[in-house]
C-alpha positions, 0 to 999 in steps of 0.5 A: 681210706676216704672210700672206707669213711664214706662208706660208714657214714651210709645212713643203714649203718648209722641207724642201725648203730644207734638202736643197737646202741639205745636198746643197749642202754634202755637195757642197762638202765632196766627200762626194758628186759634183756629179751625184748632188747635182744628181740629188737636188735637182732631184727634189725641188725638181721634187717641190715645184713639181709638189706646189705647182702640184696644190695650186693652187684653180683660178679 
């Protein structure tokens, strides 16, 4: 239980949590149009998982 804890707490995650979350919300309060928000957040959540995945110890 504590491994999994520790394990959301890298710094990758944290990030990409909070832009999701902030372009989410400047999106709602129609700062920014839901295409550029999209955009965004699927760069870096592709970044994220593309990071993730290169990072994995082959078996």
């Amino acid at each position: 239980m504590k491994e999994k804890l520790t394990a959301l707490l890298e710094v990758r995650k944290i990030i990409a949590l909070l832009v999701t979350i902030l372009f989410f919300i400047l999106c709602m309060m129609g700062s920014i149009g839901p295409e550029k928000a999209f955009e965004v957040v699927l760069m870096v959540i592709a970044f994220y998982f593309g990071k993730s995945t290169a990072l994995d110890k082959p078996e």
